[in-house]
C-alpha positions as semicolon CSV with decimal commas, in nm:
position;residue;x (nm);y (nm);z (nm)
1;X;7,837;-3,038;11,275
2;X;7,492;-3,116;11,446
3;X;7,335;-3,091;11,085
4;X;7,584;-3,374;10,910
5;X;7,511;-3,569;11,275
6;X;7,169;-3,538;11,194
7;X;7,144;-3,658;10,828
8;X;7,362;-3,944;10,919
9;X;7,112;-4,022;11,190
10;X;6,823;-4,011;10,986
11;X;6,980;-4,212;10,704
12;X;7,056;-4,488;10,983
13;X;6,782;-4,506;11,097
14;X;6,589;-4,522;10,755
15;X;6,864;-4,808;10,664
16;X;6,733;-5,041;10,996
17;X;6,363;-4,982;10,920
18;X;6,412;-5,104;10,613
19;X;6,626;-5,378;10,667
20;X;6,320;-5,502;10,916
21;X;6,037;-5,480;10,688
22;X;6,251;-5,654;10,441
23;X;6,182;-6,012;10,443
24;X;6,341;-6,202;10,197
25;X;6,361;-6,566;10,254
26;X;6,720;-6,591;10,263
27;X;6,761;-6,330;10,578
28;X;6,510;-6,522;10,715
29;X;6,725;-6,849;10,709
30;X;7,023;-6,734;10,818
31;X;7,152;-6,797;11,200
32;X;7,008;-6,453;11,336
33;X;7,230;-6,577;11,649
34;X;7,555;-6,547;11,399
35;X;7,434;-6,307;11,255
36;X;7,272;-6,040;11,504
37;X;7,365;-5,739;11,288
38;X;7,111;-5,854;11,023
39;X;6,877;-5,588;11,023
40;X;7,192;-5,384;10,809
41;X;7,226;-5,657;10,497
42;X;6,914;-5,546;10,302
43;X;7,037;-5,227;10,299
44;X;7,401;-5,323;10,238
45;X;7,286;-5,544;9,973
46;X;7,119;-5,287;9,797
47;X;7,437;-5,061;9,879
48;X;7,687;-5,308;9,703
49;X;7,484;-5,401;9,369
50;X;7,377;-5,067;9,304
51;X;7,800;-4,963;9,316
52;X;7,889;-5,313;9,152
53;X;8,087;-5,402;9,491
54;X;7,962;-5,694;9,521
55;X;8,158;-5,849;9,210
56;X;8,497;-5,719;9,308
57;X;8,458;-5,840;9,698
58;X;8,344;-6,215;9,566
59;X;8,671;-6,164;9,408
60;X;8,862;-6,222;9,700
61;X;8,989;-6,534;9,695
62;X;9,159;-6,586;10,034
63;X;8,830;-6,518;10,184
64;X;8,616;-6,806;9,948
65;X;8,883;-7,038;10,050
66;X;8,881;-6,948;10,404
67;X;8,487;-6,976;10,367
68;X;8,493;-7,334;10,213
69;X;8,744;-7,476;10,518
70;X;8,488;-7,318;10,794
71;X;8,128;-7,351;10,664
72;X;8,178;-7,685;10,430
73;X;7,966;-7,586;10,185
74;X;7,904;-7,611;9,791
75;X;7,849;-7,289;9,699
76;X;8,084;-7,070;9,904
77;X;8,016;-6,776;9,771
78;X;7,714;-6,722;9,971
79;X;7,908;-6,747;10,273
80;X;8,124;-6,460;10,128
81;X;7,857;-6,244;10,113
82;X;7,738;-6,291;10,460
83;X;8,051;-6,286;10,554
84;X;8,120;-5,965;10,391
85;X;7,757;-5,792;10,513
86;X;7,884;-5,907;10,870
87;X;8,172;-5,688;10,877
88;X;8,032;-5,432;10,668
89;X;7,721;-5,396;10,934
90;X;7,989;-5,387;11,198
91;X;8,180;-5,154;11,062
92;X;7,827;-4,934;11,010
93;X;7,713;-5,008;11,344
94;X;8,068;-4,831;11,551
95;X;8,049;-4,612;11,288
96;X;7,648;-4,469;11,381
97;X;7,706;-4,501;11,777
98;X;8,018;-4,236;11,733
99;X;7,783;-4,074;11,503
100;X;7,495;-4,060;11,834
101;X;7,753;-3,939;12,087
102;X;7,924;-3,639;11,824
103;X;7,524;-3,517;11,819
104;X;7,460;-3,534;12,153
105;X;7,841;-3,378;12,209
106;X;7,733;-3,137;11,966
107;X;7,418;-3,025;12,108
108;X;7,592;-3,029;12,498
109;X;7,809;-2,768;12,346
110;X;7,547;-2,532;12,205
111;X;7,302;-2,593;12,503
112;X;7,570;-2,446;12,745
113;X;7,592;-2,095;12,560
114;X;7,607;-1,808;12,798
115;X;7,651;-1,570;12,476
116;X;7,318;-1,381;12,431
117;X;7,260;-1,115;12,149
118;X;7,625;-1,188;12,033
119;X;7,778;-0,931;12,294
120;X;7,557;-1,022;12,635
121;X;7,724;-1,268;12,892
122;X;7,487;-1,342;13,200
123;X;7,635;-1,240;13,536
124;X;7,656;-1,467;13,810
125;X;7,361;-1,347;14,060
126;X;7,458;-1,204;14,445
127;X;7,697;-1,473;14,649
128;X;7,749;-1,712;14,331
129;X;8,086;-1,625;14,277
130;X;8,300;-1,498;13,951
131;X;8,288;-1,725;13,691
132;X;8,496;-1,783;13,345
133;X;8,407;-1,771;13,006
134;X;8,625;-1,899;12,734
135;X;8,510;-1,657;12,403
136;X;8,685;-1,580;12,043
137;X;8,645;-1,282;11,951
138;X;8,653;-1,179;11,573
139;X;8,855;-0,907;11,518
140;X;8,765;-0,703;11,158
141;X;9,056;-0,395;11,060
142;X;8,975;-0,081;11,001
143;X;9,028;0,073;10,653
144;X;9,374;0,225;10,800
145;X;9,487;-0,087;10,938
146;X;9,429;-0,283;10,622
147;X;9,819;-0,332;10,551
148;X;9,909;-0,464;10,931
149;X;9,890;-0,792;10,997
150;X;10,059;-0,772;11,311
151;X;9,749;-0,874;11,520
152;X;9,539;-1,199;11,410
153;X;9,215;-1,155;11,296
154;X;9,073;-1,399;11,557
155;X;9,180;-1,466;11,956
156;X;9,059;-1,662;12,191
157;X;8,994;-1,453;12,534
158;X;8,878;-1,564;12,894
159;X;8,701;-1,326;13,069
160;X;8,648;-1,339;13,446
161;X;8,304;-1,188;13,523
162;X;8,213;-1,104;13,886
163;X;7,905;-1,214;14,074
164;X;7,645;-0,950;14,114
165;X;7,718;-0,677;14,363
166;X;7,500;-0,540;14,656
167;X;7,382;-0,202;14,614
168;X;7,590;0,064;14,793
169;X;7,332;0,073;15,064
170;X;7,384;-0,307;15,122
171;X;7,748;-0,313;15,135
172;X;7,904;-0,470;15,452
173;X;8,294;-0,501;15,412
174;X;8,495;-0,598;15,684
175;X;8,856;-0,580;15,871
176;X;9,196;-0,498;15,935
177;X;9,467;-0,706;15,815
178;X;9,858;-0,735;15,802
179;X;10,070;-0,519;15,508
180;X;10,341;-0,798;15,530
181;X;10,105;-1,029;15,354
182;X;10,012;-0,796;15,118
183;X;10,420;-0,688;15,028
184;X;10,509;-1,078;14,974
185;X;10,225;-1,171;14,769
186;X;10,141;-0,882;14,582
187;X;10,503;-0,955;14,369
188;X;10,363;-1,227;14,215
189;X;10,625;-1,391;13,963
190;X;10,853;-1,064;14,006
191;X;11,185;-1,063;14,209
192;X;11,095;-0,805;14,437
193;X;10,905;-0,454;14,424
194;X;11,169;-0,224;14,323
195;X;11,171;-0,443;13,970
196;X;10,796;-0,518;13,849
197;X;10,828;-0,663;13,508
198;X;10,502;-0,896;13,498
199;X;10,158;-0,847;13,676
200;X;10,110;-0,812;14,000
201;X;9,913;-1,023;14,175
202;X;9,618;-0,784;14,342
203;X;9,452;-1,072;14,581
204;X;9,083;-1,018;14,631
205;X;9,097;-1,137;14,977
206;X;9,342;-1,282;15,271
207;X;9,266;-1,629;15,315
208;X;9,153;-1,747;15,616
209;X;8,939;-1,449;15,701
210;X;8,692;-1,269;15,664
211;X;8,875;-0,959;15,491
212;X;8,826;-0,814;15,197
213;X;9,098;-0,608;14,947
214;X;9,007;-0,399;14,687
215;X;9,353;-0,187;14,482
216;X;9,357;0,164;14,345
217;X;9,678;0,202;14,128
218;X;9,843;0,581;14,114
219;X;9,832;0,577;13,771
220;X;9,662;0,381;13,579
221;X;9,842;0,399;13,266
222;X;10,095;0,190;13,466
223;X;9,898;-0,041;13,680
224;X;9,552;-0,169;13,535
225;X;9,299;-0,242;13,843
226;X;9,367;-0,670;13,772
227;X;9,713;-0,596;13,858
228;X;9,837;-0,583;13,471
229;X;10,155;-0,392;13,408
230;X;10,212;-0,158;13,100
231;X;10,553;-0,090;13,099
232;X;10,591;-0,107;12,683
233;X;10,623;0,258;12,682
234;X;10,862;0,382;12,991
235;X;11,225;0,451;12,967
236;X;11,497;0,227;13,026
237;X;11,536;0,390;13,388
238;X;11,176;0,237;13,511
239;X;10,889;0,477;13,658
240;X;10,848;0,476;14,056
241;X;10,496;0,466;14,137
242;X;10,251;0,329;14,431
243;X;9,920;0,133;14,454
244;X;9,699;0,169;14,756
245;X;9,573;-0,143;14,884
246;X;9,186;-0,092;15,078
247;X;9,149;-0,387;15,339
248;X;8,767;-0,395;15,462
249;X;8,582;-0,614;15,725
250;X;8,200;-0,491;15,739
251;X;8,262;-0,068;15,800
252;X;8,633;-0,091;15,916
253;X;8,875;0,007;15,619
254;X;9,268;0,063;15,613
255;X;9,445;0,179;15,339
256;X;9,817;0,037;15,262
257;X;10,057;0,265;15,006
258;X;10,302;-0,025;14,861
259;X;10,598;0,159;14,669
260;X;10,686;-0,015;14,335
261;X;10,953;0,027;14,054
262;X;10,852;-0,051;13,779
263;X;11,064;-0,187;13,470
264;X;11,019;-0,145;13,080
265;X;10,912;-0,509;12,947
266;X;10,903;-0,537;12,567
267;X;10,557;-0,648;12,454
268;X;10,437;-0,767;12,115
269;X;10,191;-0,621;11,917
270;X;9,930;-0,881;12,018
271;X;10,015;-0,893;12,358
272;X;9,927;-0,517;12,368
273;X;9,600;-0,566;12,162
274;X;9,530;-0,808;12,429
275;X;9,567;-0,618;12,742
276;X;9,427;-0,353;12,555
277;X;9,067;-0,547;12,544
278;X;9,085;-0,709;12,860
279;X;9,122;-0,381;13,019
280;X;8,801;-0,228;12,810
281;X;8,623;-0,601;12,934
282;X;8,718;-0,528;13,317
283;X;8,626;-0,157;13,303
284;X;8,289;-0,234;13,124
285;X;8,236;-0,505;13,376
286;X;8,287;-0,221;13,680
287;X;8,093;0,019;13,501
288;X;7,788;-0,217;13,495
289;X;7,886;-0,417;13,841
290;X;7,480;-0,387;13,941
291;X;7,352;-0,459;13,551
292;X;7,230;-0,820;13,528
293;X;7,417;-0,847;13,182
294;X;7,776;-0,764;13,078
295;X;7,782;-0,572;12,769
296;X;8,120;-0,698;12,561
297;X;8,306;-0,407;12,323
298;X;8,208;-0,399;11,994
299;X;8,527;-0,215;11,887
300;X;8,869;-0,125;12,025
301;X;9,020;0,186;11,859
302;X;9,012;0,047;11,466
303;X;8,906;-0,310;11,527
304;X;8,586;-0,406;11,543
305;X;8,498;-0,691;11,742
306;X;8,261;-1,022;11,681
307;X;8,254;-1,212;11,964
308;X;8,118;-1,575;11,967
309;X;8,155;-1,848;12,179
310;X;8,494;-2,065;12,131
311;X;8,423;-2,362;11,978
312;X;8,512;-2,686;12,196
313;X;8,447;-2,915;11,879
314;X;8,354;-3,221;12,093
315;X;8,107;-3,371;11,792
316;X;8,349;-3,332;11,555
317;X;8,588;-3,518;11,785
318;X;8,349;-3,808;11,843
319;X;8,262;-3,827;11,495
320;X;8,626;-3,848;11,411
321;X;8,696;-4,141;11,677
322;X;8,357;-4,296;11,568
323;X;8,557;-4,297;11,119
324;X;8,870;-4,402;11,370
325;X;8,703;-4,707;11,520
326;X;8,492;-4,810;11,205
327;X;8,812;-4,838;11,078
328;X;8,992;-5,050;11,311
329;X;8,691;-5,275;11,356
330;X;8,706;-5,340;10,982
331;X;9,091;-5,383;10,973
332;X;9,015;-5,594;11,286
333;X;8,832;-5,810;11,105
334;X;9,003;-5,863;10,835
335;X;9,276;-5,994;11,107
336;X;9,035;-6,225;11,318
337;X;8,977;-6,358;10,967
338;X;9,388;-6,475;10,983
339;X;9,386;-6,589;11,325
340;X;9,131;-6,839;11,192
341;X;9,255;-6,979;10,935
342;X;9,619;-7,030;11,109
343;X;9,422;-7,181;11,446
344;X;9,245;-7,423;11,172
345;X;9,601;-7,506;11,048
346;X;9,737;-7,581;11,331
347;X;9,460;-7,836;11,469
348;X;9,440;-8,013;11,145
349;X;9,831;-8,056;11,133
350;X;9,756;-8,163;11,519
351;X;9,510;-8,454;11,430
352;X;9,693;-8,553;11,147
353;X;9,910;-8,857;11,339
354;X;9,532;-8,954;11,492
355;X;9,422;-8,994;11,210
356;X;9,667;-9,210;11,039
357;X;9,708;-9,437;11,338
358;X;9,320;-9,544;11,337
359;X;9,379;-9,570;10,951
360;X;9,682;-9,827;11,044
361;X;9,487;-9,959;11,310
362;X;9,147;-10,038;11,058
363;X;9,331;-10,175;10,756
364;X;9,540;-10,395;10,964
365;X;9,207;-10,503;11,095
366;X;9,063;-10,639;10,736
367;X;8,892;-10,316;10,652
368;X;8,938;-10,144;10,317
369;X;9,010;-9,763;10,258
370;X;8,662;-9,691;10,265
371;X;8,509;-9,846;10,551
372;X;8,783;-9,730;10,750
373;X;8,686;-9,398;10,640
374;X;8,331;-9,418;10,657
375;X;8,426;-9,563;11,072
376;X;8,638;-9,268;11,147
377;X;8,392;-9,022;11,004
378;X;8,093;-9,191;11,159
379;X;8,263;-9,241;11,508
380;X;8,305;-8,832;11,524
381;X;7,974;-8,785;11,431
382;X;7,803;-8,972;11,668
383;X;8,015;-8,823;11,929
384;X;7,966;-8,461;11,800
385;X;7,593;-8,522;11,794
386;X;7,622;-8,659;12,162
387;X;7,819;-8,371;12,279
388;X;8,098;-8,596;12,356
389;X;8,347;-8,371;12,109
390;X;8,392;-8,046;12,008
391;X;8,386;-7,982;11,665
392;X;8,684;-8,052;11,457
393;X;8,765;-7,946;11,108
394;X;8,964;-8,267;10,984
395;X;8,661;-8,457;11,065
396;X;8,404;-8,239;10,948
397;X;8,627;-8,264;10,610
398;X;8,593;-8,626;10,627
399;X;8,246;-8,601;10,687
400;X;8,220;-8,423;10,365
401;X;8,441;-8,701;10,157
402;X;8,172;-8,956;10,349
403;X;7,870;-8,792;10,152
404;X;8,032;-8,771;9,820
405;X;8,137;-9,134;9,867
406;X;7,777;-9,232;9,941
407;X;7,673;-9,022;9,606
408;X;7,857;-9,248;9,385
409;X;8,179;-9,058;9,334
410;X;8,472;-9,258;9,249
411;X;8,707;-9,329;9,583
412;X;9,059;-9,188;9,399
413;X;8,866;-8,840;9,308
414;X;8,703;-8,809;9,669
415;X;9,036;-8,854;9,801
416;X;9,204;-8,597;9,598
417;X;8,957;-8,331;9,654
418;X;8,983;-8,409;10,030
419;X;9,349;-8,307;10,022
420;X;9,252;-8,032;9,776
421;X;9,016;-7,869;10,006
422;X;9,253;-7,941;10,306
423;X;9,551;-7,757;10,146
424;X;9,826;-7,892;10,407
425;X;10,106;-8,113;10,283
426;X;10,070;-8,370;10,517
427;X;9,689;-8,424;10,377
428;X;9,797;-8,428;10,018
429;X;10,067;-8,677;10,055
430;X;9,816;-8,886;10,251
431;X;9,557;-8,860;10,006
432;X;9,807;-8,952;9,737
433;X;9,924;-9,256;9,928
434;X;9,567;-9,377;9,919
435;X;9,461;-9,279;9,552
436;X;9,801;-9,462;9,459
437;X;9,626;-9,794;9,687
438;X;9,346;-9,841;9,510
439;X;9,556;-9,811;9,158
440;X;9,858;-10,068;9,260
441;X;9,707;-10,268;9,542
442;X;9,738;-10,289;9,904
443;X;10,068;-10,471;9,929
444;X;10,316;-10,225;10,108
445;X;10,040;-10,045;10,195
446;X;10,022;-10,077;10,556
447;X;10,417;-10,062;10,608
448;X;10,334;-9,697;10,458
449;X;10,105;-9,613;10,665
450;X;10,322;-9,728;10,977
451;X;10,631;-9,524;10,845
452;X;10,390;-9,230;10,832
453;X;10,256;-9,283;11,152
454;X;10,573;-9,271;11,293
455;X;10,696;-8,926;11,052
456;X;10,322;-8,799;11,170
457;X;10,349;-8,847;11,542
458;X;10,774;-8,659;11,511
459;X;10,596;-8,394;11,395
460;X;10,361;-8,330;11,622
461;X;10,592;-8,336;11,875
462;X;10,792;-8,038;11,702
463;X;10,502;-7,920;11,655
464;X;10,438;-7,911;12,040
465;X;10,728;-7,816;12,135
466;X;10,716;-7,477;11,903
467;X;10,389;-7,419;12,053
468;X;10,518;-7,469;12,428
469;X;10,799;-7,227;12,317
470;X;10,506;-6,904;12,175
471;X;10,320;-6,975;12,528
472;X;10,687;-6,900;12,724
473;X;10,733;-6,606;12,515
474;X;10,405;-6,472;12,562
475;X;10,426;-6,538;12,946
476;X;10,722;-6,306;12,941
477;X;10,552;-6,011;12,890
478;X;10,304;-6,072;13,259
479;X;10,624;-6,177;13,392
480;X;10,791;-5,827;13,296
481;X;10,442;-5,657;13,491
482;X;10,510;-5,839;13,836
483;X;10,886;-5,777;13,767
484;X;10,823;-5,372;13,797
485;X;10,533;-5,428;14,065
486;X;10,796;-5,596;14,243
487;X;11,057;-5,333;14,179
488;X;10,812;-5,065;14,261
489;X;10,689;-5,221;14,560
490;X;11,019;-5,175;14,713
491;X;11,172;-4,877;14,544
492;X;10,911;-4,634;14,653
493;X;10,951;-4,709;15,051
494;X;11,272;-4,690;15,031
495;X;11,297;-4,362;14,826
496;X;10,991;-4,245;15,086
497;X;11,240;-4,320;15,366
498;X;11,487;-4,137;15,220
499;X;11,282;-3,816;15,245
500;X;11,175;-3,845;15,557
């Protein structure tokens, strides 16, 4: 995995270097503040045209239209393509920051290997402690074992390895302990010692002392020195046998014969196989208790083993969430895109009755259609460039109207392509009522423009009342939160009371 990490890296990074020595002019006038991801567009530029992309994402005609209602411009289509590179370099961005933390996940995985040689594990050195290691082992059949698939060809194992002992000359063991201890816990998950079905739980030590146990079964065919139980092969009657339990405190030792019965248990193959190899791991590991390394098997009767270290997978994992978010950052966008457009809706159909009433108010006032306009437009402007106002998208429409006015085009087709590029019926009908002015003549005029004034200002309260009702609904769901704080807050005493 560390190798795909890398090429991606390298790629990346030979992607931004070249999006910063490229300086075309037209990176350079873009808003680098809007646009702080624009390091990527060279590259995504060169990306798109050389797979023809570019054409079929133009295509998109909800986004050129949602371009030309935010940016106001003549030639939207630039503003599709930087709108396009913007999520694409997001997208890229998630995408090589997953990529960063799967190789360094990667590389934490391979830097802690305690596998040396393929079949050394470093022991833990005098008064460290046992430790763990999670292994799978490869397990290749023997030529007479080519027809049984009974046992997989891989498992994973843990293997407890024990710190480094003391030579014998070092040795100080300790202490003298109670056998009632010992009888309770050494049953482990079993009912009771006269039927031992499942291992027995051979403690290393009492806690709360000092005291030391080491176990020495009877037989070891039936009890394995961890306390494993091999009862796949005894009859149905069960097999009596003993373990003798050695308590020590420095050169004080007493021995303890526990009595056990133990009970056939019906194992499967690979439960055997299992056992089987743990037991060759943990008499290895006694064999070579003062060895600095822990030889593993390389075979168990026909099986020959290939142990490697199991594989935790965390890059891959990373570089899976990294595809994940890329994904939802892109479908994210795609969304915020909506959200947009419906907000811009929404205030336009809100400033709709404002408008018309300074319309009714102008033209009753001895102004024609377009100095009224040309007031409106200029009033916002001079506010917006004072601070006064926060930018509005009716306006900045009218603004637009305003400068094709002033460039000779005729008042009727200014109008029309105002409620063109607004797209709301309310906007149409009002830019119909004044193309229809300037063809029949202002008488009647203003009595329209008070009736609409008065339709304009019903529906914005409709409108505000729908809006009042989302904001309720959406308060419900905090409201459900305190509701179960509330419930909890006095649930759990009283259930704690209860108890006591």
């Amino acid at each position: 995995m560390w190798l795909v990490n890398s090429i991606i890296l390298i790629v990346t990074l030979f992607g931004i270097l070249y999006g910063y020595k490229k300086k075309e002019k037209w990176i350079q006038d873009i808003d680098h503040q809007e646009h702080k991801l624009y390091f990527w567009y060279p590259v995504i530029e060169v990306i798109l045209f050389r797979t023809k992309l570019d054409r079929v994402l133009l295509k998109q005609g909800h986004i050129t239209e949602a371009m030309k209602a935010f940016y106001h411009t003549n030639k939207p289509e630039e503003q599709v393509k930087l709108y396009w590179y913007q999520r694409i370099a997001t997208a890229l961005t998630v995408l090589a920051l997953f990529n960063l933390l799967s190789l360094f996940g990667t590389l934490m995985d391979q830097g802690d290997s305690v596998l040396m040689e393929g079949k050394y594990i470093e022991r833990p050195d005098y008064g460290d402690g046992s430790s763990q290691v999670e292994l799978n082992v490869a397990i290749k059949k023997g030529e007479e074992e080519l027809g049984q698939d009974n046992i997989p060809n891989s498992q994973d194992v843990t293997i407890s390895i024990g710190e480094r002992r003391y030579m014998e000359g070092e040795i100080e063991e300790l202490f003298d302990k109670a056998l009632q201890y010992l009888k309770v816990n050494i049953m482990g998950n079993n009912p009771s010692l006269e039927s031992v079905t499942e291992k027995l739980n051979l403690c290393k030590s009492i806690p709360g002392t000092s005291l030391i146990v080491s176990w020495l079964p009877e037989d070891y065919k039936l009890i394995s020195p961890d306390g494993s139980i091999y009862n796949s092969d005894i009859s149905k009657e069960g097999v009596s046998t003993s373990i003798k339990a050695i308590v020590s405190y420095y050169e004080v030792k007493r021995e303890y014969h526990i009595t056990l019965h133990i009970l056939p248990k019906q194992y499967s193959e690979e439960e055997l196989f299992k056992e089987k190899l743990e037991e060759e791991i943990k008499s290895l590991s006694d064999k070579t208790a003062v060895n600095p390394l822990l030889e593993l098997p390389s075979q168990i009767e026909n099986y020959k083993l290939d142990w490697k270290l199991r594989s935790q997978n965390t890059g891959v994992h990373l570089f899976i969430l990294g595809i994940a978010a890329a994904i939802i950052v892109w479908v994210y966008s795609e969304r915020h895109m909506q959200i947009r457009v419906k907000k811009r809706k929404e205030e336009m159909l809100l400033d709709y009755p404002d408008i018309v009433n300074k319309f009714t108010l102008l033209i009753n006032a001895g102004m024609t259609i377009r100095q009224a306009w040309i007031k409106i437009s200029e009033d916002y402007d001079n506010k917006r460039n004072c601070k006064h106002t926060t930018k509005r998208h009716l306006y900045e429409e009218m603004l637009i109207t305003v400068r094709e006015l002033k460039l000779g085009m005729p008042e009727k087709a200014a109008y029309e392509q105002f409620g063109r590029r607004v797209g709301l019926i309310p906007y149409i009908k009002f830019s119909a009522l004044l193309s229809q002015n300037l063809i029949k003549g202002t008488r009647g005029f203003t009595d329209l423009l008070i009736i609409e004034a008065a339709e304009a200002f019903e529906d914005r309260k409709e409108a505000a009342k729908r809006l009042g009702e989302e904001a309720g609904t959406k308060l419900l769901i905090p409201m459900m939160v305190l509701l179960i704080l509330v419930f909890l807050v006095i649930m759990v005493p009283a259930f704690m009371s209860f108890q006591m």
